[in-house]
DSSP file (Angstrom, degrees, kcal/mol; ACC not computed):
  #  RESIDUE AA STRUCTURE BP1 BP2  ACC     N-H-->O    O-->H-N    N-H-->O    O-->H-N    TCO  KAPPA ALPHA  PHI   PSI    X-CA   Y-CA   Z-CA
    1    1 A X     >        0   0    0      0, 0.0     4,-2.0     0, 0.0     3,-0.5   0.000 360.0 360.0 360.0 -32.5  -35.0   -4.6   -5.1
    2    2 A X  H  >  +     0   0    0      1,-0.3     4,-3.5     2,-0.2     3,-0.4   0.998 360.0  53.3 -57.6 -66.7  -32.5   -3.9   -7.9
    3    3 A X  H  4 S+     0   0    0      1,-0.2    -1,-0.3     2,-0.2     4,-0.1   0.435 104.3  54.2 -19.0 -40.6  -31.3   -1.1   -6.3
    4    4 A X  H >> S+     0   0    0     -3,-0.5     4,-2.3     2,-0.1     3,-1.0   0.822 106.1  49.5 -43.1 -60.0  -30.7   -2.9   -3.4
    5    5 A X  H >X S+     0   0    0     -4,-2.0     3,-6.8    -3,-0.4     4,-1.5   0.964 105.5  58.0 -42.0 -68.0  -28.6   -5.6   -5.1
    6    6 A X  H 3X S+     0   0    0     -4,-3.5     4,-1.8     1,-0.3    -1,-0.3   0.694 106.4  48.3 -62.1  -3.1  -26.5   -3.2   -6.7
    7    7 A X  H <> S+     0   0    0     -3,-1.0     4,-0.9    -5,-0.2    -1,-0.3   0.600 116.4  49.0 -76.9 -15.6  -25.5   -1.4   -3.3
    8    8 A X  H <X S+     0   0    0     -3,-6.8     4,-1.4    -4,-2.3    -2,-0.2   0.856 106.6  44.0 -90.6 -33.1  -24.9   -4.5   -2.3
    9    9 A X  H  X S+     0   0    0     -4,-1.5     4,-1.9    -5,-0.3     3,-0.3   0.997 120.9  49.8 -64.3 -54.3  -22.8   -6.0   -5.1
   10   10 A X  H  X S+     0   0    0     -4,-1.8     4,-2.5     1,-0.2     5,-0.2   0.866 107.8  52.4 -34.0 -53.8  -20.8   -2.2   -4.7
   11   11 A X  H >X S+     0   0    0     -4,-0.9     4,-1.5     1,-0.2     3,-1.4   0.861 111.0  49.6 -33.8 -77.0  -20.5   -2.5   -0.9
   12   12 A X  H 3X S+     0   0    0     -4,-1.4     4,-1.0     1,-0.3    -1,-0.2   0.635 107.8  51.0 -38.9 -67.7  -18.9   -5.8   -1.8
   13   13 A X  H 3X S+     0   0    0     -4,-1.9     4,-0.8     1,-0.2    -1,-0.3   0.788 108.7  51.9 -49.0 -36.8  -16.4   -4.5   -4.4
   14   14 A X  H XX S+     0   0    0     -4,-2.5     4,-2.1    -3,-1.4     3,-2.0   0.986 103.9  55.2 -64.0 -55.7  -15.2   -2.0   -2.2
   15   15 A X  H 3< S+     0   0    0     -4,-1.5     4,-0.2     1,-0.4    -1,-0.2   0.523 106.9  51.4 -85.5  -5.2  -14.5   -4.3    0.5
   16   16 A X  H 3X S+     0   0    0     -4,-1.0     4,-0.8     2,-0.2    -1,-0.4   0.595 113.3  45.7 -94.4 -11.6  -12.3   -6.6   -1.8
   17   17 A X  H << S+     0   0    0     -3,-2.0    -2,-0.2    -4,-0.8     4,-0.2   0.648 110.4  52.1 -73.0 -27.1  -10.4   -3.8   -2.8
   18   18 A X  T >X S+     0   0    0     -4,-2.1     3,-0.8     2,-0.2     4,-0.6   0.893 113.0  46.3 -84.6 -32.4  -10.2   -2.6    0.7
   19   19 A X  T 34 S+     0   0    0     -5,-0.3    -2,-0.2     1,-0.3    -1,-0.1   0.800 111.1  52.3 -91.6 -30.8   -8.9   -6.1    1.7
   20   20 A X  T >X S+     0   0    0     -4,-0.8     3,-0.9     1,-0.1     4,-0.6   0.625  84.3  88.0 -79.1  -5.8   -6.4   -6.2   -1.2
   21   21 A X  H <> S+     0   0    0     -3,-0.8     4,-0.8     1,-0.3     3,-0.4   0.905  96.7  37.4 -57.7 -49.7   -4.8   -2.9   -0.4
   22   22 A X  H 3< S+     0   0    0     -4,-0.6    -1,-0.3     1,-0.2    -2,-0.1   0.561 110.1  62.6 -93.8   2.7   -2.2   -4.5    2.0
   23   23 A X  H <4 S+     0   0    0     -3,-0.9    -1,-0.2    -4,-0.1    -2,-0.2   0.337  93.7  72.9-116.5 -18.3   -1.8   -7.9   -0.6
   24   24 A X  H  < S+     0   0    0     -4,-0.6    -2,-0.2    -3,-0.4    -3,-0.1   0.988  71.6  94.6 -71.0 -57.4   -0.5   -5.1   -3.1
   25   25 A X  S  < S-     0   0    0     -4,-0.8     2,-0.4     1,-0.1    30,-0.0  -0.087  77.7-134.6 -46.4 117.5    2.9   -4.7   -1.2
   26   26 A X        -     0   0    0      1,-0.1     2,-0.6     2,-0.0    53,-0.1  -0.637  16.0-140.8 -82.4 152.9    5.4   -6.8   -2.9
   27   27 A X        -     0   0    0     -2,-0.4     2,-0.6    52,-0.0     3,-0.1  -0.881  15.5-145.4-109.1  86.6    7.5   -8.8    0.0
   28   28 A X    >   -     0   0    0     -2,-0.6     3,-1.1    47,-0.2     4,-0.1  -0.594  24.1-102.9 -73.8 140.0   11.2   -9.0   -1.0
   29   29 A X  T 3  S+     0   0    0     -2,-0.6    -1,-0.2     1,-0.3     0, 0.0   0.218 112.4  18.2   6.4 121.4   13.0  -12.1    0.0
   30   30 A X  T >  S+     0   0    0     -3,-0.1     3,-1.1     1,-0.1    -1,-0.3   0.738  90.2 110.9  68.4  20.1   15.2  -11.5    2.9
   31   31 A X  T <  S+     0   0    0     -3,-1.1     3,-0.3     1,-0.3    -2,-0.1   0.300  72.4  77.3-102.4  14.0   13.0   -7.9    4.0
   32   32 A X  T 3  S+     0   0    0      1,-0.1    -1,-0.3    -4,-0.1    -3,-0.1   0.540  88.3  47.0 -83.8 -35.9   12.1  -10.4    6.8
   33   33 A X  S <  S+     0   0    0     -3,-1.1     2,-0.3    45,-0.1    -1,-0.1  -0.285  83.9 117.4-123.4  59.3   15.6   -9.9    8.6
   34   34 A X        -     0   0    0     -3,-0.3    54,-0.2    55,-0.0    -1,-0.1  -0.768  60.5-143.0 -77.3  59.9   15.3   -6.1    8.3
   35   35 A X  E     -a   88   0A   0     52,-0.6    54,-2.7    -2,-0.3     2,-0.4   0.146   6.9-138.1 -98.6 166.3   15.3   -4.7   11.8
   36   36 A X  E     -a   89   0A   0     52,-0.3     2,-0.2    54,-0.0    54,-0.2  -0.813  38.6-179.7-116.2 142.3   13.1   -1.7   13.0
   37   37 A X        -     0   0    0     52,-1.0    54,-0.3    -2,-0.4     5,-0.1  -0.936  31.8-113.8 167.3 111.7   15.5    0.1   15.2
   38   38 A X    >   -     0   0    0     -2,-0.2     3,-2.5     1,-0.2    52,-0.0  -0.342  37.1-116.6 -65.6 150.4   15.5    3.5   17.6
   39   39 A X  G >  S+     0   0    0      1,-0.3     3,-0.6    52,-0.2    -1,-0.2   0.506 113.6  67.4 -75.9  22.3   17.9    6.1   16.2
   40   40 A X  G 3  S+     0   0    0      2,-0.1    -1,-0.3     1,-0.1    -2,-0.1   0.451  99.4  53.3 -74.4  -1.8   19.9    5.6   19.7
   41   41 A X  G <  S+     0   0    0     -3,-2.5    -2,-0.1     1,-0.1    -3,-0.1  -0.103  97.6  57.0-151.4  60.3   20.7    2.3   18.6
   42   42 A X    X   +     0   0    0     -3,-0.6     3,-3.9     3,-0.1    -1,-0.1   0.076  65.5 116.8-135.4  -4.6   22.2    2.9   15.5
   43   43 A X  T 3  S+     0   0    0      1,-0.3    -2,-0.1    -4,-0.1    -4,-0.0   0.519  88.4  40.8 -42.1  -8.6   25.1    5.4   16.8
   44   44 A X  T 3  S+     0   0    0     -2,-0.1    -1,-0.3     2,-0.1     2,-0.3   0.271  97.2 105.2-141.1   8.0   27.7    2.6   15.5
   45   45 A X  S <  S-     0   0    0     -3,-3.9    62,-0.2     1,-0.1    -3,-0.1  -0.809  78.3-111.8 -96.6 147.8   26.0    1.7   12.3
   46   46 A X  E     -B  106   0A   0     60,-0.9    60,-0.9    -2,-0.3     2,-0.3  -0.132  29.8-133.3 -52.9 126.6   27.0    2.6    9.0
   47   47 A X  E     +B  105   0A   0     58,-0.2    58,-0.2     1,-0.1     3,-0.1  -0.625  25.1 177.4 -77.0 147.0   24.1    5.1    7.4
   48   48 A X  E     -     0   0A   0     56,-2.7    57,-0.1     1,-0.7    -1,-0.1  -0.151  56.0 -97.4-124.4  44.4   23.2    3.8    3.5
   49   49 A X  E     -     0   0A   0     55,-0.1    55,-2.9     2,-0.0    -1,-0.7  -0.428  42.1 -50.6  85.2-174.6   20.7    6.6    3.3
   50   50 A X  E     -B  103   0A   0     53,-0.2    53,-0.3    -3,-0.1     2,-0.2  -0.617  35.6-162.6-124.8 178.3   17.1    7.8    3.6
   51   51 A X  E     -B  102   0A   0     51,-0.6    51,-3.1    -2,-0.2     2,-0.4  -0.891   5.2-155.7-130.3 134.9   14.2    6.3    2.1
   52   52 A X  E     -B  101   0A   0     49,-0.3     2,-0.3    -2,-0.2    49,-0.2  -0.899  19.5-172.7-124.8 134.2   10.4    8.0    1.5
   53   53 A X  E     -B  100   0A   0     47,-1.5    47,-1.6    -2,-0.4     2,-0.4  -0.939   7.2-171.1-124.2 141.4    7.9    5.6    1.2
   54   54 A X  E     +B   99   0A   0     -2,-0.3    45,-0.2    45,-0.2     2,-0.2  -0.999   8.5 166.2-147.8 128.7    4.2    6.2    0.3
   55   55 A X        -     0   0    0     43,-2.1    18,-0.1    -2,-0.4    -2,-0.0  -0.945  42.2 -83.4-154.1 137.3    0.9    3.9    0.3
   56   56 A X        -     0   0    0     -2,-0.2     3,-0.1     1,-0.2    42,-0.1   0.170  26.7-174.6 -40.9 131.6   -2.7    4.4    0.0
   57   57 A X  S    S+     0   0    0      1,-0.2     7,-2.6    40,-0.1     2,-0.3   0.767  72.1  49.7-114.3 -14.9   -4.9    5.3    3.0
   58   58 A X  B     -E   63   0B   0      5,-0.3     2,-1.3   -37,-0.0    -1,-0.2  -0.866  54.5-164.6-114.6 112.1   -8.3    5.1    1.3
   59   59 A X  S    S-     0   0    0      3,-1.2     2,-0.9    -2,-0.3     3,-0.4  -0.553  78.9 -48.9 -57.8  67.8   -9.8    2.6   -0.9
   60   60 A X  S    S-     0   0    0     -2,-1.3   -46,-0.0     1,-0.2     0, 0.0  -0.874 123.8 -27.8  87.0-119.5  -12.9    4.5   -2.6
   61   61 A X  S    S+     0   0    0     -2,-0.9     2,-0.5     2,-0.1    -1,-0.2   0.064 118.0 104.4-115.3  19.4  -14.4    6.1    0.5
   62   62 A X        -     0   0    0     -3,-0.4    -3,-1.2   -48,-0.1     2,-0.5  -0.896  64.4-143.5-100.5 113.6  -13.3    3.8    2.7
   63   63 A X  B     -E   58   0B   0     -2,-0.5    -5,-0.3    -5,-0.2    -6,-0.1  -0.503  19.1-133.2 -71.6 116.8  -10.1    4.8    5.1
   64   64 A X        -     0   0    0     -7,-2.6    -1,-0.1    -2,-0.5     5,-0.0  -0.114  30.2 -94.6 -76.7 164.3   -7.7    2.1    5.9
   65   65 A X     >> -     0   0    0      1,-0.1     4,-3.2     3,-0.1     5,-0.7  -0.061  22.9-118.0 -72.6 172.1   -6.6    1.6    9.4
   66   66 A X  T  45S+     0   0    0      2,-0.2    -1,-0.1     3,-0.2    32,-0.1   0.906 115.9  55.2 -55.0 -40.3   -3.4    3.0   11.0
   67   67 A X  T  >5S+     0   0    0      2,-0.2     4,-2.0     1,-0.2    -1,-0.1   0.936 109.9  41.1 -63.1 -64.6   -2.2   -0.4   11.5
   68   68 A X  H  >5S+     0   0    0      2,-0.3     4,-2.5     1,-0.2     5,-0.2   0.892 118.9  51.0 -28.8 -58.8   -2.5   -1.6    7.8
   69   69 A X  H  X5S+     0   0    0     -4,-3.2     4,-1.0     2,-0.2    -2,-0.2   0.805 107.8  44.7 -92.6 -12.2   -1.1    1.7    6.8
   70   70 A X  H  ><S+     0   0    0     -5,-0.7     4,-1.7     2,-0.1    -2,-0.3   0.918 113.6  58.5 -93.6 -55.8    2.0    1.8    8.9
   71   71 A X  H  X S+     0   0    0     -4,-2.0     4,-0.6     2,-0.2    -2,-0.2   0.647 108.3  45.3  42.0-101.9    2.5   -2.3    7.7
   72   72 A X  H >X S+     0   0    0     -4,-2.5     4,-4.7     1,-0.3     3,-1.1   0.829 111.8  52.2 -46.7 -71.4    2.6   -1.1    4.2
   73   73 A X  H 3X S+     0   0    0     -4,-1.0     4,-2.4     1,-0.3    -1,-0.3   0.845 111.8  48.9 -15.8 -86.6    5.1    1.8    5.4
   74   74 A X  H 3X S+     0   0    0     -4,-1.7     4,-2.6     1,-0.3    -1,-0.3   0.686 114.5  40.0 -41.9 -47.4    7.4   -0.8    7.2
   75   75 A X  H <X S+     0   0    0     -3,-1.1     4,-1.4    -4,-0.6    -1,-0.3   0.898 111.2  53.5 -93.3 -53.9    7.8   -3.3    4.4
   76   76 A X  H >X S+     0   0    0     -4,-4.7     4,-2.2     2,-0.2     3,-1.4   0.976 116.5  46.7 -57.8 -47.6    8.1   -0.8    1.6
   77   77 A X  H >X S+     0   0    0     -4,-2.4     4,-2.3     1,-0.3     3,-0.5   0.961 114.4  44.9 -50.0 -69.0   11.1    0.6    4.1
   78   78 A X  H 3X S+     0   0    0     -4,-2.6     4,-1.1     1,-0.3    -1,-0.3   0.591 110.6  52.1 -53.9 -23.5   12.4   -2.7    4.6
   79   79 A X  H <X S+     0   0    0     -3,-1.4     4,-2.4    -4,-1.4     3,-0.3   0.945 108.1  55.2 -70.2 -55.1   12.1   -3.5    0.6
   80   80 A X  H <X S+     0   0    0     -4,-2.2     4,-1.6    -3,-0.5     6,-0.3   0.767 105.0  58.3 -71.7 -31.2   14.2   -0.1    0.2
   81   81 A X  H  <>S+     0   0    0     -4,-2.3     5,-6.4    -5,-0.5    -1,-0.3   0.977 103.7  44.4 -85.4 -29.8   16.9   -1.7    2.6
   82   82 A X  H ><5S+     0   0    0     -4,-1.1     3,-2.6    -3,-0.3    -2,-0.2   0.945 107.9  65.9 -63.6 -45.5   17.8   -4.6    0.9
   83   83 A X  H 3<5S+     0   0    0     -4,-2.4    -1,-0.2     1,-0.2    -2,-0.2   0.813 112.7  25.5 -31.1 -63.3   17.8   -2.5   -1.9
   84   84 A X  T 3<5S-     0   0    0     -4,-1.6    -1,-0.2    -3,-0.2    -2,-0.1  -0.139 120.6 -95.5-104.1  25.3   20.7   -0.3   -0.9
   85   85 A X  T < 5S+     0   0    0     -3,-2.6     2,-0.3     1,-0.3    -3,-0.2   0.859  74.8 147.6  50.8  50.3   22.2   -2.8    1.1
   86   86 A X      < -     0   0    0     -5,-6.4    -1,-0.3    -6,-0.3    20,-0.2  -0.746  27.0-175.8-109.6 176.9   20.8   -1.8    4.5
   87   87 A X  S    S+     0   0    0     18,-3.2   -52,-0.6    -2,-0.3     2,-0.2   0.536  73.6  41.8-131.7  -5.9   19.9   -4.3    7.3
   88   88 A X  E     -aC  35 105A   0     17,-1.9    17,-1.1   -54,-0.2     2,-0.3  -0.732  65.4-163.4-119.5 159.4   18.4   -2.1    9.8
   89   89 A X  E     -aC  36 104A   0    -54,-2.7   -52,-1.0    -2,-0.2     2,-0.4  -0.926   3.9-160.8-148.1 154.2   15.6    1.2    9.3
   90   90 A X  E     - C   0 103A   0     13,-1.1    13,-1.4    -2,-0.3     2,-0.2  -0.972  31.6-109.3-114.3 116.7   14.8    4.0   11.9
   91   91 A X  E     - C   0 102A   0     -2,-0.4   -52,-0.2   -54,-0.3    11,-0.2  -0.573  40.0-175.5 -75.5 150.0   11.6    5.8   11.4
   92   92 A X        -     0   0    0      9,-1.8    10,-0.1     1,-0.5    -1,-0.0   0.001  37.3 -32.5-116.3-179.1   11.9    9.2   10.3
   93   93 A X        -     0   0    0     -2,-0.1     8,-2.1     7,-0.1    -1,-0.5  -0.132  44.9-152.4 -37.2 145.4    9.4   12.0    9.7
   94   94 A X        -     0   0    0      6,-0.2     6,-0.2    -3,-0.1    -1,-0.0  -0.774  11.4-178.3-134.5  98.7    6.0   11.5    8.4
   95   95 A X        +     0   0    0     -2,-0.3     2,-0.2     4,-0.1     5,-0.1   0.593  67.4   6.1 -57.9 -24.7    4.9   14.1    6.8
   96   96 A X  B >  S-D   99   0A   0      3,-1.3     3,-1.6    -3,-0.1     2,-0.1  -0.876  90.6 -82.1-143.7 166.7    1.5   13.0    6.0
   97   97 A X  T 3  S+     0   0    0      1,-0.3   -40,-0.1    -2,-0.2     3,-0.0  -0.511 122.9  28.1 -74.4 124.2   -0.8    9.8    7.1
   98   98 A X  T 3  S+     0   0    0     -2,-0.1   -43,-2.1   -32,-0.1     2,-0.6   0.215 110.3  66.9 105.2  -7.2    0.4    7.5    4.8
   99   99 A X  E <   +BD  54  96A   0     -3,-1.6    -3,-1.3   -45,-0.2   -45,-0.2  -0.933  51.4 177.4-153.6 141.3    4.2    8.5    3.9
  100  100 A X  E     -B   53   0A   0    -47,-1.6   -47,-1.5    -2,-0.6     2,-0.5  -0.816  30.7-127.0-130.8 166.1    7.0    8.4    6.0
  101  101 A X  E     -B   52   0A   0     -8,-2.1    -9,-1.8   -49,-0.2     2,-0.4  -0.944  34.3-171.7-118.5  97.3   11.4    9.1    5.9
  102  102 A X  E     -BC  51  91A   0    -51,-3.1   -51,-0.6    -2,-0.5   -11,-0.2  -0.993  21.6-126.2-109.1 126.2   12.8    6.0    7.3
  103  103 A X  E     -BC  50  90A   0    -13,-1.4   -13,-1.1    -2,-0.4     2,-0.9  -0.385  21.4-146.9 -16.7 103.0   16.5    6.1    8.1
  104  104 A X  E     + C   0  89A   0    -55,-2.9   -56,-2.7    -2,-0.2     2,-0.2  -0.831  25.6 169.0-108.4 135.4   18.3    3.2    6.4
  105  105 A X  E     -BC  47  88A   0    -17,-1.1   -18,-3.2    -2,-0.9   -17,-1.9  -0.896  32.7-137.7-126.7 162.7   21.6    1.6    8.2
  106  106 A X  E     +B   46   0A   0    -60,-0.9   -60,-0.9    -2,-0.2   -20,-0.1  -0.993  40.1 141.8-115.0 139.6   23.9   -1.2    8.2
  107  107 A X        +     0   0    0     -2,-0.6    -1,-0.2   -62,-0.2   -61,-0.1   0.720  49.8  84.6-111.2 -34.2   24.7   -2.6   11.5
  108  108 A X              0   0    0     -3,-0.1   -20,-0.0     1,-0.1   -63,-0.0  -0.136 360.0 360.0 -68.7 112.9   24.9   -6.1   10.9
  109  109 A X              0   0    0     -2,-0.1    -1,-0.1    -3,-0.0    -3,-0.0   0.967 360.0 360.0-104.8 360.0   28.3   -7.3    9.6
């Protein structure tokens, strides 16, 4: 019975850790009016760079979804454009599950 419990209390742990994984990404102020954008319809915006973004795809032994981890992706992109005074990002290469080369632009004026 002990034995039980403690697979269950583990189980448990994991699966607040898996559920805090996306609660990790901080959410800057204004990464809200970022727009996600094809590169064909950025041909008259200004480039401000590239950005590489990177976020965990497994919590212990548990794999987070595609959805969650592309999220993460987007928001870290979108953090990185205010940063460097973009208003737009284009995804870019992804070299592995879980980091991607987003494109940063200004179009907006």
């Amino acid at each position: 019975m002990k034995l039980y419990k403690n697979v269950l209390v583990f189980f448990a742990f994991v699966m607040v850790l898996y559920g805090c994984a996306s609660q990790l990404i901080e959410v800057k102020q204004g990464s809200d009016r970022v727009s996600v954008a094809d590169a064909n319809q950025v041909a008259s915006c200004e480039s401000k760079g590239k950005a590489t973004v990177s976020v965990l795809t497994k919590v212990g032994f548990i794999s987070r979804s595609v959805d969650a981890v592309e999220d993460n992706l987007l928001q870290l992109a979108r953090n990185s454009a205010l940063d460097i005074g973009g208003d737009t990002i284009v995804k870019d290469e992804m070299p592995e599950f879980g980091k991607r080369t987003f494109a940063i632009y200004k179009c907006k004026p």
